[in-house]
N, C-alpha and C positions, 0 to 999 in steps of 0.2 A: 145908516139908513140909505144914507144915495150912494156909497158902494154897492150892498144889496142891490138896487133898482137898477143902478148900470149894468153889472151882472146880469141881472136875469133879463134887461133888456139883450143883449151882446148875445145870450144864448139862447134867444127864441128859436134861431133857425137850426141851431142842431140838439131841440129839445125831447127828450122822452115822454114831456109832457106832464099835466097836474095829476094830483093824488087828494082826495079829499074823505074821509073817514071822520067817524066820532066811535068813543067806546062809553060805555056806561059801566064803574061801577060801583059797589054797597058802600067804598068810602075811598079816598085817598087816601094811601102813603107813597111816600120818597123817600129811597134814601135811608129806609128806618124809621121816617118823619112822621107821625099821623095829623093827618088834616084836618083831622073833625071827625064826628061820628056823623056821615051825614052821604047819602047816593051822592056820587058827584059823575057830571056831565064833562069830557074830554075831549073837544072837537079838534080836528088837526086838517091843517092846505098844506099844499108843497109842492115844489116844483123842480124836477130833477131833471140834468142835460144827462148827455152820453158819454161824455165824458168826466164823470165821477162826480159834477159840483150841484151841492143841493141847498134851497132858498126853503127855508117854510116858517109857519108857525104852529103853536101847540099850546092849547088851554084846559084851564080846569074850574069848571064854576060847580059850586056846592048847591043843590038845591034846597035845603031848610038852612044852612047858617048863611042870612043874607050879609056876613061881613067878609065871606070869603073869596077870592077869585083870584087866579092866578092867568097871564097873558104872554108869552113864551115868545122870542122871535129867535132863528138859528142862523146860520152860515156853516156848510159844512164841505169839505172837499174828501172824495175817498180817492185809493191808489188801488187799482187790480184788484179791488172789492175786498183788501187785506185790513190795510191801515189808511183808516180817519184824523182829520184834524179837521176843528171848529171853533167857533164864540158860539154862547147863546147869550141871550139878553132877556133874564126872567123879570120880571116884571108884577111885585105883589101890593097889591094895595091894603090899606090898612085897615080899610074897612070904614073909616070919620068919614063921613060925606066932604067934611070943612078941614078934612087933613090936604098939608100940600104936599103930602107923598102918595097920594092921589092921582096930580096932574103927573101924564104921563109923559111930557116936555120938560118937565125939571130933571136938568142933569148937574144940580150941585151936590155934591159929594156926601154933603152933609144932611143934604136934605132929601135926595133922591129915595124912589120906592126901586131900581132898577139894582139887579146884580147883573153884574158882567162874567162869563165863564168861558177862560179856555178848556179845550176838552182832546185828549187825544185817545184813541180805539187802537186795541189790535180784533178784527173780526172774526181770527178764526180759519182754518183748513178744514177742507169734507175730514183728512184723514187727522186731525185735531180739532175738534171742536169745543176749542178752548178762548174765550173772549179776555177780552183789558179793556178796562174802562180807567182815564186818570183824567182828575178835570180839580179849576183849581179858580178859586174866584180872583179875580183881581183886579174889579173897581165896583164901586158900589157900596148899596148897602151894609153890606159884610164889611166891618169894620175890622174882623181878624182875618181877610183872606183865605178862608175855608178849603182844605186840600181832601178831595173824596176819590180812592180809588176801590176798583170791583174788579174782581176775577169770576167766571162765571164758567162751570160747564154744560155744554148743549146737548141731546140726545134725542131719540125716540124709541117710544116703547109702544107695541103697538098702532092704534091710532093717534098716540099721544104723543106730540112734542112736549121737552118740557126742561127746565134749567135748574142746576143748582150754584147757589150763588154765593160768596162772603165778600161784603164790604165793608170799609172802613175810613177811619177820619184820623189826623193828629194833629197833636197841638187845641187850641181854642175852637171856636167856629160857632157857625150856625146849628151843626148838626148834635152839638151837646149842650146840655144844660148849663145855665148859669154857673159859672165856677167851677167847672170840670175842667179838664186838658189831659192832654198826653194820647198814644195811641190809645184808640178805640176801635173795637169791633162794632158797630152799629144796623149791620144789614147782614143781615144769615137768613136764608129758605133757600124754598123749590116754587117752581111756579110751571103750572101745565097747561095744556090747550089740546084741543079739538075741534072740528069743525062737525056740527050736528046739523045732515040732510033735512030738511025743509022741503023743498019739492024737486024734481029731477034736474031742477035749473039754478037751484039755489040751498048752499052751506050755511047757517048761522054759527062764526066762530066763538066759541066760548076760553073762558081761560078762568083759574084760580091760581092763589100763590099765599102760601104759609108761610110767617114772615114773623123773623124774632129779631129784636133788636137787647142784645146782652147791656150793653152800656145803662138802656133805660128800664131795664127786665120787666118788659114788656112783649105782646107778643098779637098777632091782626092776621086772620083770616080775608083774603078780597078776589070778591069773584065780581067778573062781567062779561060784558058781548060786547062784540066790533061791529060794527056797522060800516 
């Protein structure tokens, strides 16, 4: 946390400045994850210099299941807009008012609500638009150290951006159920977007994304707007 802060102090004066959004939509998944059947609310800050290093955070609170909330803090550094490297620090509370994984100052191992994630990006060429995502817990709650990577490809069709995506897990983890292991496919879809005119001055961006997770043969439609 006070690397964070000295950072984004050290880089006010050659800042690109904050970034502040929410998106809304019909439910959360991650990952292949689902979070509940329940509208969830996604607010996101961030503060980005010009020189590739970016500070923010990113949440996700469920609006009917009052036990769920997720609180997200990042670090991230990009290279020539190619390749990322980062930590995030998710942060889920259990939902007990009287749980101490709760308090979000406990950073015992054992007891902590905090995961730790390194994460590394390849982003992608106009003439490949082709992504990597590899990210990989290693402190925290995750008691198996959880390895998630994603290959993704990007396009447009028409008005339509839009991605198709397969990820995956191996070994133990978070992202399988009790007593699974080995590779897993866990994250297969497409996900699209569009921005639908509202008035000559203003876009409302919309986005859906078709989403099977083979390991839990299961399968989530999620659509919302970006604010």
């Amino acid at each position: 946390m006070i690397l964070i802060m000295v950072l984004c102090i050290q880089s006010m004066s050659q800042a690109q400045g904050f970034n502040v959004g929410a998106d809304v939509f019909n439910r959360y998944v991650w990952r292949g994850m689902d979070f509940g059947n329940s509208p969830s609310i996604q607010p996101t800050l961030s503060y980005e210099t010009d020189f590739g290093l970016e500070i923010g955070y990113w949440g996700a609170y469920s609006t009917t299941l009052v036990n769920y909330q997720e609180t997200d803090l990042y670090l991230s550094y990009t290279i020539s807009d190619i390749v990322s490297v980062g930590v995030t620090d998710y942060f889920f509370p259990d939902g007990n008012a009287t749980s101490i994984q709760n308090n979000y100052f406990e950073y015992d191992e054992d007891k902590t609500g905090h995961i730790f994630e390194a994460n590394l990006g390849f982003n992608g060429l106009e003439n490949f638009p082709v992504y990597l995502s590899l990210n990989y817990n290693f402190w925290g709650a995750d008691n198996d150290n959880s390895f998630y990577g994603e290959i993704g490809y990007e396009g447009t069709a028409g008005n339509y951006d839009y991605t198709v995506f397969v990820g995956a897990t191996s070994g133990e983890g978070i992202y399988l159920p009790d007593g699974s292991d080995g590779f897993s496919v866990v994250n297969l879809g497409l996900s699209a977007s569009k921005k639908i005119p509202i008035t000559e001055q203003f876009a409302l961006p919309v986005s859906g994304s078709l989403i099977f997770n083979p390991q839990a043969e299961n399968i989530f439609l999620v659509i919302g707007i970006s604010l």
